[in-house]
C-alpha positions as a Markdown table, in Angstrom:
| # | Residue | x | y | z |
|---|---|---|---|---|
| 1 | Unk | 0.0 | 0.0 | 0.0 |
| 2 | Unk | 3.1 | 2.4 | 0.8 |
| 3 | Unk | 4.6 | 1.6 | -2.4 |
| 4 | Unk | 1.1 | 2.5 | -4.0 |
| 5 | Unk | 0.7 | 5.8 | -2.4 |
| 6 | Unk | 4.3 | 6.8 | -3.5 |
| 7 | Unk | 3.6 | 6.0 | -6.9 |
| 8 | Unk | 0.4 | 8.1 | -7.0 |
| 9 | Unk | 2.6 | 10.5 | -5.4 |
| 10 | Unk | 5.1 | 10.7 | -7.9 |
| 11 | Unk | 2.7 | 10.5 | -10.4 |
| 12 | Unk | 0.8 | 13.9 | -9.0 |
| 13 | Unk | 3.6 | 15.6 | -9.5 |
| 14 | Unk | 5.1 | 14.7 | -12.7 |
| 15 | Unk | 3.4 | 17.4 | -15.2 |
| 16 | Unk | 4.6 | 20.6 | -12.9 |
| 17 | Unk | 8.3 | 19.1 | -13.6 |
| 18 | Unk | 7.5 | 18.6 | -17.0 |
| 19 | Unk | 5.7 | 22.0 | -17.6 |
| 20 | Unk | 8.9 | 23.9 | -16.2 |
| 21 | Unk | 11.1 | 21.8 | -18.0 |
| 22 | Unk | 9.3 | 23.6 | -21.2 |
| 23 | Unk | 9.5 | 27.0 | -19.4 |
| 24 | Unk | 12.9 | 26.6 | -19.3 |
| 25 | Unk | 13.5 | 25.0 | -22.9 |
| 26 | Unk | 10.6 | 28.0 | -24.2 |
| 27 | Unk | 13.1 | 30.8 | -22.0 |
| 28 | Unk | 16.3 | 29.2 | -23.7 |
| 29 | Unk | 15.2 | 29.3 | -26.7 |
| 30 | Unk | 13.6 | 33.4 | -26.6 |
| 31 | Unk | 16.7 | 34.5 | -25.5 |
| 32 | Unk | 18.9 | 32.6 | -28.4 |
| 33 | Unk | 16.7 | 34.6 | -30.8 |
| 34 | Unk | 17.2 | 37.7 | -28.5 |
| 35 | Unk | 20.7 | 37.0 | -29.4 |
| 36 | Unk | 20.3 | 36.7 | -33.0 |
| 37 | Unk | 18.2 | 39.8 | -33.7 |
| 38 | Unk | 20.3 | 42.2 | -31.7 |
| 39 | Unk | 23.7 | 40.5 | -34.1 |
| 40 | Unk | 21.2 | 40.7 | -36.8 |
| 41 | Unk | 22.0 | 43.4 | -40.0 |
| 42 | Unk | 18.5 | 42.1 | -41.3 |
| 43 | Unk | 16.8 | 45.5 | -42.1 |
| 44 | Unk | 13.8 | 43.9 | -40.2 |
| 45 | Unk | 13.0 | 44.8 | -37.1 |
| 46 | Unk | 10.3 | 42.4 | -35.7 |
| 47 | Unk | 10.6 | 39.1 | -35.4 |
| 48 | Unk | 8.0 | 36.4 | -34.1 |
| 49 | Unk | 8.4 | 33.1 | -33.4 |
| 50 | Unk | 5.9 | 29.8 | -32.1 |
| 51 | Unk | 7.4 | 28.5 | -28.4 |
| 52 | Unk | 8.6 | 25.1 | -28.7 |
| 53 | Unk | 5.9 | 24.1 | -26.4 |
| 54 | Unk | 3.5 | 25.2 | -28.2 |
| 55 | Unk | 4.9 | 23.7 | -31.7 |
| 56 | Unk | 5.3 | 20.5 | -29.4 |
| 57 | Unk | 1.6 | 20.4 | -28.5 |
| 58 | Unk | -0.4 | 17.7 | -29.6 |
| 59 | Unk | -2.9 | 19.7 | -31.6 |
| 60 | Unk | -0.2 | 21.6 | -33.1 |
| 61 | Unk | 1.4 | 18.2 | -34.2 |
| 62 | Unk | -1.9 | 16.9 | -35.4 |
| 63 | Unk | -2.1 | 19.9 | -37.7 |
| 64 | Unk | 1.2 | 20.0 | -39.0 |
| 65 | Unk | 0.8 | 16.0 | -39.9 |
| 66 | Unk | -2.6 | 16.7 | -41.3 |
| 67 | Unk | -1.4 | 19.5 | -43.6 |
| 68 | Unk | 1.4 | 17.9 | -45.0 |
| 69 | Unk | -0.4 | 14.7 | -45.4 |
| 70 | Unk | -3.2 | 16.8 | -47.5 |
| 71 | Unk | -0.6 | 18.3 | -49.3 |
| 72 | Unk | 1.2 | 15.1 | -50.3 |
| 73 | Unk | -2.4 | 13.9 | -51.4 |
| 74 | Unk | -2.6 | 17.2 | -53.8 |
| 75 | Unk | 0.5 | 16.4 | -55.2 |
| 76 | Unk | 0.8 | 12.8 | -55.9 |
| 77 | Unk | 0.2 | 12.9 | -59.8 |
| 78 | Unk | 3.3 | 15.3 | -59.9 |
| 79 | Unk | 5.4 | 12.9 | -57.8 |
| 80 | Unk | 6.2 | 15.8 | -55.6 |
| 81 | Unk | 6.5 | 14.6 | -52.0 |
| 82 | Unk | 6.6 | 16.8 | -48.7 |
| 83 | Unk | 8.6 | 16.2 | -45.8 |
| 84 | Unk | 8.6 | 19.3 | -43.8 |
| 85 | Unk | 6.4 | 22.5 | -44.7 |
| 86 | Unk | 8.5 | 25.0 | -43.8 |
| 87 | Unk | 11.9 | 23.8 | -45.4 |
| 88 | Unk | 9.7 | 23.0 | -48.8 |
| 89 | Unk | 6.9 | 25.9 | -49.2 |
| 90 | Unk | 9.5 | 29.2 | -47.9 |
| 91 | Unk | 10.0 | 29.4 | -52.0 |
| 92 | Unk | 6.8 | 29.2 | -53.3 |
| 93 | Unk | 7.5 | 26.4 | -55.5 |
| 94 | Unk | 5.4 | 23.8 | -54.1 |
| 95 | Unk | 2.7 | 26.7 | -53.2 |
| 96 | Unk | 2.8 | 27.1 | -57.5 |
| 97 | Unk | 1.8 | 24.0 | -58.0 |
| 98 | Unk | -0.6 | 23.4 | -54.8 |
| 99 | Unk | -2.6 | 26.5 | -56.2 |
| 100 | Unk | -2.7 | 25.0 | -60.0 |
| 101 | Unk | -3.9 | 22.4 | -58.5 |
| 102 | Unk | -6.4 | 23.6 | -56.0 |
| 103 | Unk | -8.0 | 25.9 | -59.3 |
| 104 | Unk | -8.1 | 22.3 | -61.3 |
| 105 | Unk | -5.7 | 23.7 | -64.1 |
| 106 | Unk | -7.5 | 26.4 | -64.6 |
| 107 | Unk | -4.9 | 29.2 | -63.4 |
| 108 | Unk | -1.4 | 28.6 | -64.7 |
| 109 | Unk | 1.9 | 30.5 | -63.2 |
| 110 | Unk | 3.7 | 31.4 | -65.6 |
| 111 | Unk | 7.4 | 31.1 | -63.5 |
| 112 | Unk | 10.1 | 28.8 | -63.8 |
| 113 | Unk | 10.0 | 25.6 | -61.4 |
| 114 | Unk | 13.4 | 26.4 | -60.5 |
| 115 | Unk | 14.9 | 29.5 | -58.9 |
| 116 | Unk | 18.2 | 30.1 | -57.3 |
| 117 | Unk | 18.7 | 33.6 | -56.4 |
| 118 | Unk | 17.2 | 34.4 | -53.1 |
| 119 | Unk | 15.6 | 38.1 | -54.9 |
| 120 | Unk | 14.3 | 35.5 | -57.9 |
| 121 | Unk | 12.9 | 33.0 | -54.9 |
| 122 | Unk | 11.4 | 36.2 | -53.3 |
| 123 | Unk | 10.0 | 37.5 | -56.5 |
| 124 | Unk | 8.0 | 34.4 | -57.3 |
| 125 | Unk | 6.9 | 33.8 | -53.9 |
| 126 | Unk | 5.4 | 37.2 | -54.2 |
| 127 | Unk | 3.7 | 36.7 | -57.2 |
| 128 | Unk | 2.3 | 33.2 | -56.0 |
| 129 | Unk | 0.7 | 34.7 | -53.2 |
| 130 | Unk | -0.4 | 37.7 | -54.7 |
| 131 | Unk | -2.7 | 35.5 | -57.5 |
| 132 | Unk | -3.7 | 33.6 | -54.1 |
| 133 | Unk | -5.0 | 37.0 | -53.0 |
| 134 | Unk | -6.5 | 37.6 | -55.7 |
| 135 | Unk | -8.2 | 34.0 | -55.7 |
| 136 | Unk | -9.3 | 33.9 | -52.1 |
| 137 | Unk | -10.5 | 38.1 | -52.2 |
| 138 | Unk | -13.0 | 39.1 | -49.5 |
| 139 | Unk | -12.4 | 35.7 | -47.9 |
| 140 | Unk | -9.7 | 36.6 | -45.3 |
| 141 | Unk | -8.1 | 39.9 | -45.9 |
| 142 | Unk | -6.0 | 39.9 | -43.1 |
| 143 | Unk | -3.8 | 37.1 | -44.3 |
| 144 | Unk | -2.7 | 39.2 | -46.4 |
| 145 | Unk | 0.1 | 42.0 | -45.6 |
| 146 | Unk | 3.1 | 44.0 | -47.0 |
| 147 | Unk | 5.3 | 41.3 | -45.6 |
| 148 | Unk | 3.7 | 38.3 | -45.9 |
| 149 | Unk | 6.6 | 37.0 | -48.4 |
| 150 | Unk | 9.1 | 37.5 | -45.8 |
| 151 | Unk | 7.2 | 35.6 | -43.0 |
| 152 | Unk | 6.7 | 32.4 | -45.5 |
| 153 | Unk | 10.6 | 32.7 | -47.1 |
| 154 | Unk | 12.1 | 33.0 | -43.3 |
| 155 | Unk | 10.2 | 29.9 | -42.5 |
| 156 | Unk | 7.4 | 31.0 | -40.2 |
| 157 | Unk | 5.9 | 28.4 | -39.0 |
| 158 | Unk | 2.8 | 30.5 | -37.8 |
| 159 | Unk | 2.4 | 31.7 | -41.5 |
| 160 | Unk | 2.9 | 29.0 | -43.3 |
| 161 | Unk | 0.4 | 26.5 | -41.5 |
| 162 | Unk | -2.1 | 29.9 | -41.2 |
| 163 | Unk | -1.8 | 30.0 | -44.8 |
| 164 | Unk | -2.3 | 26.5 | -46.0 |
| 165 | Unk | -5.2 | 26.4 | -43.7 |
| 166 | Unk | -6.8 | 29.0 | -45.1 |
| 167 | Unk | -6.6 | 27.2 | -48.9 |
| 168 | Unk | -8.0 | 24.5 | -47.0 |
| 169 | Unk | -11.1 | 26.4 | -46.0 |
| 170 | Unk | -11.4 | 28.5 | -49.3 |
| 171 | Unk | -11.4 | 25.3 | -51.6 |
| 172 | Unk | -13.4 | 23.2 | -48.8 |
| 173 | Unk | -15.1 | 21.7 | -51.6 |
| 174 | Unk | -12.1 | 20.5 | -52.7 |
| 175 | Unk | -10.3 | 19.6 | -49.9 |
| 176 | Unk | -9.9 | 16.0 | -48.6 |
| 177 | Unk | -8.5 | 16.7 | -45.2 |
| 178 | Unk | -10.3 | 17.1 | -41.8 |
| 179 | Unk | -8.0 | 19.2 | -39.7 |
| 180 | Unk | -8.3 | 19.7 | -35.6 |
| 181 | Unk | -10.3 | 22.3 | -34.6 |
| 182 | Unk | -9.5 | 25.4 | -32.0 |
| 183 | Unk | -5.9 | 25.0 | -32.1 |
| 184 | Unk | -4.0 | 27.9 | -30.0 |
| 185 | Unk | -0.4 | 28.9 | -30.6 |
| 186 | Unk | 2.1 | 30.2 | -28.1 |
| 187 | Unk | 3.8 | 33.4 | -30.4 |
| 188 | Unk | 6.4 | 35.7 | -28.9 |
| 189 | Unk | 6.8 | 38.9 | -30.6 |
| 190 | Unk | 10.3 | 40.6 | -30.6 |
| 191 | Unk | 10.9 | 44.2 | -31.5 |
| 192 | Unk | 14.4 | 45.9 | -31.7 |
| 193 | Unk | 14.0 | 49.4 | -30.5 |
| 194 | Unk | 16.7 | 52.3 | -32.5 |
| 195 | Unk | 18.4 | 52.3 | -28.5 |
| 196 | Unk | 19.4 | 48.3 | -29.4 |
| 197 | Unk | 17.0 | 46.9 | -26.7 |
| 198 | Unk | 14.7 | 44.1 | -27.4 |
| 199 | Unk | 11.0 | 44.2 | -26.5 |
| 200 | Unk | 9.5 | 40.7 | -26.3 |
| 201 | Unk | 5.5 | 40.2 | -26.5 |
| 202 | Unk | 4.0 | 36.9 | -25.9 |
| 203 | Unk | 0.6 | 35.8 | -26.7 |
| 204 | Unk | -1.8 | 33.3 | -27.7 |
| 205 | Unk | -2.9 | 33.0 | -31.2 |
| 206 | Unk | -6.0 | 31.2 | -31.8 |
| 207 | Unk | -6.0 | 29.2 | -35.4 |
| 208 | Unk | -10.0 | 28.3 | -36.4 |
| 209 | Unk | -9.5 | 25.7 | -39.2 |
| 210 | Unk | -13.4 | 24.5 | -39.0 |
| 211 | Unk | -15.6 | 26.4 | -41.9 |
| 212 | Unk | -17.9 | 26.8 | -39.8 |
| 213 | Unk | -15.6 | 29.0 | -36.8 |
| 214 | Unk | -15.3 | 33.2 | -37.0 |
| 215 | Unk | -17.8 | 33.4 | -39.7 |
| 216 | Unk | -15.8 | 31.7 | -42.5 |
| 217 | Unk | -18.1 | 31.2 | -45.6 |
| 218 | Unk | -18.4 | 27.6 | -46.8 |
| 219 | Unk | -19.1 | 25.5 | -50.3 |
| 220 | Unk | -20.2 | 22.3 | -48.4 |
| 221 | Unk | -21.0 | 20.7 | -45.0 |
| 222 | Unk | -18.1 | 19.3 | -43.7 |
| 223 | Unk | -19.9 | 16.5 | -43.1 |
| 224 | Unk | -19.3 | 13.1 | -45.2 |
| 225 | Unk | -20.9 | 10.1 | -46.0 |
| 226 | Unk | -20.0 | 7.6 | -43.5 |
| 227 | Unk | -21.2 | 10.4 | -40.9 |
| 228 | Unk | -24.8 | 11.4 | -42.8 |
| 229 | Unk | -25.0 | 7.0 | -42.8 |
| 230 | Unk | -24.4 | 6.4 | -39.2 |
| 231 | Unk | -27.0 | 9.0 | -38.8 |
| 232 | Unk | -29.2 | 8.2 | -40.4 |
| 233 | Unk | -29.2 | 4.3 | -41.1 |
| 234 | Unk | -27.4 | 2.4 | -38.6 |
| 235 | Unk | -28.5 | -0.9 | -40.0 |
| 236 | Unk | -27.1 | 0.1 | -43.1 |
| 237 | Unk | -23.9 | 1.7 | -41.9 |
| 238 | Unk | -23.7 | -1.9 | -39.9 |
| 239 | Unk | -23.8 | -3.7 | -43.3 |
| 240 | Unk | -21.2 | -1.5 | -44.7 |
| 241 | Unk | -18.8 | -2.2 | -41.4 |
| 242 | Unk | -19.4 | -6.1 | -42.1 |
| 243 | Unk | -18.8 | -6.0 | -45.2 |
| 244 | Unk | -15.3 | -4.3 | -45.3 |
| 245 | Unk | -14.4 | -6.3 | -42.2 |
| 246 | Unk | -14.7 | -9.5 | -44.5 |
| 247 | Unk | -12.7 | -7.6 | -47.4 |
| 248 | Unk | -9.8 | -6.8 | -44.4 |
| 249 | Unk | -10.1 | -11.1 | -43.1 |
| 250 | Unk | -9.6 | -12.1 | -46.7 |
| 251 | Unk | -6.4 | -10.3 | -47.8 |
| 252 | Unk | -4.7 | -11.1 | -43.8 |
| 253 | Unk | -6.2 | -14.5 | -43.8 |
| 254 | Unk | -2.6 | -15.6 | -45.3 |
| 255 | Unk | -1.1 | -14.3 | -42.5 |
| 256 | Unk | -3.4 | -15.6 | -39.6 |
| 257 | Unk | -5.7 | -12.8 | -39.2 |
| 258 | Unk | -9.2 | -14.1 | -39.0 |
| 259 | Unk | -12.6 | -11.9 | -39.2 |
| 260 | Unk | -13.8 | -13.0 | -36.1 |
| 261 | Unk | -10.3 | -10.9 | -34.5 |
| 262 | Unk | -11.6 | -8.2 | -36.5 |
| 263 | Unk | -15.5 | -8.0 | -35.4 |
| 264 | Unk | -14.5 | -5.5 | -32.9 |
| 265 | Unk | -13.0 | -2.8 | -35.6 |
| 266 | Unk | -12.7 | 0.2 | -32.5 |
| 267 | Unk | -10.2 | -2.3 | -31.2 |
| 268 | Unk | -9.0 | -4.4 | -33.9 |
| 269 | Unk | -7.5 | -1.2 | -36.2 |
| 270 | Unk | -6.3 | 1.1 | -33.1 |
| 271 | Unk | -3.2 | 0.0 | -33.1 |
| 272 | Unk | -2.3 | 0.3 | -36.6 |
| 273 | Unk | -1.0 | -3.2 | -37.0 |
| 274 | Unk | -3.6 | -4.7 | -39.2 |
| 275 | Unk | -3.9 | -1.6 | -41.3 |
| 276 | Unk | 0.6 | -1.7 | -41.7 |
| 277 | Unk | -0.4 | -5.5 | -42.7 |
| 278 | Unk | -2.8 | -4.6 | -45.2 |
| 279 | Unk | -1.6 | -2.2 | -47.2 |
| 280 | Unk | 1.5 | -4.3 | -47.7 |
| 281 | Unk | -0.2 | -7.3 | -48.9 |
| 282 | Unk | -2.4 | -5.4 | -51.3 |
| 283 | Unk | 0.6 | -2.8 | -52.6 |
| 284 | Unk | 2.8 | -5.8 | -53.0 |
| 285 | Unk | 5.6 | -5.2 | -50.0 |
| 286 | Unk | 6.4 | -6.3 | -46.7 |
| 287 | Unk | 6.7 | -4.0 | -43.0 |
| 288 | Unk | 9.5 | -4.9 | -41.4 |
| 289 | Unk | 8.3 | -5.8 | -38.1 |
| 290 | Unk | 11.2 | -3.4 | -36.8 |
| 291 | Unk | 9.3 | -0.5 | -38.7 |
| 292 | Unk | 6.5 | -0.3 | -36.2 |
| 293 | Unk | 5.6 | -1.1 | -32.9 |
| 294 | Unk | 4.6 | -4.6 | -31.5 |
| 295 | Unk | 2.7 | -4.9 | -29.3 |
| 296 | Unk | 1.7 | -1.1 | -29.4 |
| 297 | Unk | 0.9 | -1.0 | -25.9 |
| 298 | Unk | 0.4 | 2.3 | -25.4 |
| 299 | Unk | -1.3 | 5.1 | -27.1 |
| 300 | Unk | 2.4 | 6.6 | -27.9 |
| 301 | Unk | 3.3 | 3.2 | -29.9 |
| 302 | Unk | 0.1 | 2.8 | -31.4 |
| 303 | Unk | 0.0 | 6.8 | -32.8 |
| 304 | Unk | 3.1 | 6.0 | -34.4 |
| 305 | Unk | 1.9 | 3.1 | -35.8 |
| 306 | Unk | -1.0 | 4.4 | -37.4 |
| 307 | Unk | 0.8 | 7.5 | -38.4 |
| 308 | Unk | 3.1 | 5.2 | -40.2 |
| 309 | Unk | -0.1 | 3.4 | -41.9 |
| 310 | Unk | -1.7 | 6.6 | -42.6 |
| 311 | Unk | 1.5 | 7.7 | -44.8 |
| 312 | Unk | 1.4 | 4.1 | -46.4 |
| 313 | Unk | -2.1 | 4.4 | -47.5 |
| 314 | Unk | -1.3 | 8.1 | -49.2 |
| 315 | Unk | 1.8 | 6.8 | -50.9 |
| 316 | Unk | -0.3 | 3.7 | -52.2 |
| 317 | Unk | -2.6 | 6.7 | -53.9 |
| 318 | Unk | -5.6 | 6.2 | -51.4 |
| 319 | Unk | -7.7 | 9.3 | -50.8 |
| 320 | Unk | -8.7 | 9.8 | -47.0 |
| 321 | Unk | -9.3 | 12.7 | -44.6 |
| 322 | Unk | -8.2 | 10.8 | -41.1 |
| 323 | Unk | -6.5 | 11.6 | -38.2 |
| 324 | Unk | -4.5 | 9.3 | -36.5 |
| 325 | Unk | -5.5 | 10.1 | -33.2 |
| 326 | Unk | -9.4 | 9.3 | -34.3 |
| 327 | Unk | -8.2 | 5.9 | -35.3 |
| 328 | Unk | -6.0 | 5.5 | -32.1 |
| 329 | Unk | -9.4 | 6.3 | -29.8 |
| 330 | Unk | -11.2 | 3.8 | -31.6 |
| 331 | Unk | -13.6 | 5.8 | -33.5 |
| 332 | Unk | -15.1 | 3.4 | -36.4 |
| 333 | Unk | -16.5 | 6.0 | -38.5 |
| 334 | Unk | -12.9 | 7.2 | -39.0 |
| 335 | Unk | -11.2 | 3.6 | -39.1 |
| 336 | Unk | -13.8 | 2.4 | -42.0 |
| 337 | Unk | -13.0 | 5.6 | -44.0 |
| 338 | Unk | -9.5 | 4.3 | -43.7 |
| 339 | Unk | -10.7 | 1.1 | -45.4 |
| 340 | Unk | -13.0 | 2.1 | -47.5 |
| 341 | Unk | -10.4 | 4.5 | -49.4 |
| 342 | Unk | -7.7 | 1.5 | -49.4 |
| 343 | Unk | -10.8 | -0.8 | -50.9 |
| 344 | Unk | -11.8 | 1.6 | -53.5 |
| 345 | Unk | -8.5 | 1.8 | -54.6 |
| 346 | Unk | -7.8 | -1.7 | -55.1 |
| 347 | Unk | -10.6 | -3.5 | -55.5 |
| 348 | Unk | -10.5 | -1.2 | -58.9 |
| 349 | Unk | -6.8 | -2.4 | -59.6 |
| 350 | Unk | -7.9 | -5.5 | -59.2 |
């Protein structure tokens, strides 16, 4: 009983430690930018920046993966593959051919793909966003500023994720991608004052990414139709959830997996494993079993794992708008559109 009471003890006051841990890695890292602006000869004299706390912050995280993951999606036909937004959008090149994309072919830039001055890079970044202005007019002005170029090109990661969010919201009816909602970002402001001084600001700035948040105007309900099925025909969404529980047994039966272990899809797909195991077989490859976690025995493991599926099923060409946390909770609507987007892809192969 002693033993238990320390533990609970411990336990109680494990996330004060951790949160000044942050404070401290959050202070470190203000005053290494501190440093940096006052040695800077950038003409600029503001700088703002996203705490690593905040960048570190499970939302935050969720958005960044969804983002990128809906960008990849965009861009698979032009084998152009994303890795990290801020060290491949600061250019504008990949925001080119997001936007042609986005407008269906309809709007054409007429740069070159390649550009290796910084004043060319700047140039065409410029003109990108200023035919995304044009575009997206009336929708959200204050995206928009003098220096919006030089937020994205020094790798903001506040602007860059603000911006792709908003393309998300402007071409909803385009947009495959469900992105969390009410995400708050810890920004510190830092002025250098004609004395040499630095002023620092911090504050919280709220990111809505829901069409329906700070009177955003819409194309659709963000609403699909696995959601407008469970609503309104459970017997039918049942039938659905049977039947692509069979489709799952018959590709894994080779390697053990039965339908009966599947019945239970909230628990069966949560942990990524039979989703890794699936893709595979049907794209032709094998997982290393040193690629993902086994047994995923806690939500950390099994995140990763589905994360890892998730990127799988894009790079196979399947179209879904998950996230992985959804999957790891055990929400079925969100596993079977999983599924569903793997079947429709290769059941068609096939």
């Amino acid at each position: 009983m002693t033993t238990l009471f320390r533990t609970l003890r411990n336990l109680s006051v494990k996330n004060p430690d951790v949160t000044q841990v942050e404070k401290d890695e959050d202070e470190e890292f203000i005053l290494e930018k501190e440093r940096e602006l006052q040695n800077s000869v950038d003409p600029r004299m503001t700088y703002s920046f996203v705490l690593p706390s905040s960048r570190n912050s499970e939302k935050v995280l969720e958005l960044y993966r969804c983002l990128k993951q809906w960008i990849n999606e965009c861009l698979a036909g032009q084998r152009i593959i994303v890795k990290d937004l801020q060290e491949d959008l600061f250019d504008g090149q990949v925001l080119q051919r997001l936007f042609e994309h986005l407008e269906g072919g309809k709007e054409k830039i007429d740069k070159p793909d390649i550009v290796c001055t910084k004043q060319g890079q700047l140039d065409k970044l410029n003109y990108v966003l200023k035919r995304i202005q044009d575009r997206c007019e009336g929708y959200h002005r204050e995206l928009f500023g003098d220096d919006d170029e030089e937020s994205i090109y020094t790798k903001n990661y506040f602007a860059i994720c603000y911006l792709l969010v908003i393309l998300t919201k402007f071409y909803d009816d385009k947009c495959n991608v469900r992105l969390p909602e009410k995400i708050e970002f810890k920004m510190v402001f830092l002025r250098k004052n004609p004395d040499g001084t630095i002023t620092r600001q911090t504050r919280s700035e709220p990111m809505f990414t829901s069409v329906y948040e700070n009177g955003y105007p819409t194309h659709r309900k963000n609403e699909d139709n696995f959601e407008k099925l469970y609503r309104d025909s459970r017997e039918k969404f049942d039938k659905l959830k049977g039947t692509l529980v069979r489709y799952v047994a018959n590709n894994l039966n080779c390697l053990g997996v039965e339908e009966e272990m599947l019945e239970d899809v909230g628990v069966a797909f949560r942990d990524g494993i039979n989703l890794i195991m699936l893709i595979g077989q049907l794209d032709g490859y094998f997982v290393s079993q040193h690629s993902y976690n086994i047994p995923a025995d806690t939500d950390d493991k099994r995140l990763q794992n589905v994360e890892l599926a998730l990127d799988l099923v894009v790079e196979a060409g399947c179209s879904t708008k998950v996230r992985a946390r959804d999957i790891v909770s055990g929400d079925v609507k969100s596993i079977m559109r999983v599924i569903y987007s793997i079947f429709q892809k290769f059941s068609i192969r096939s």
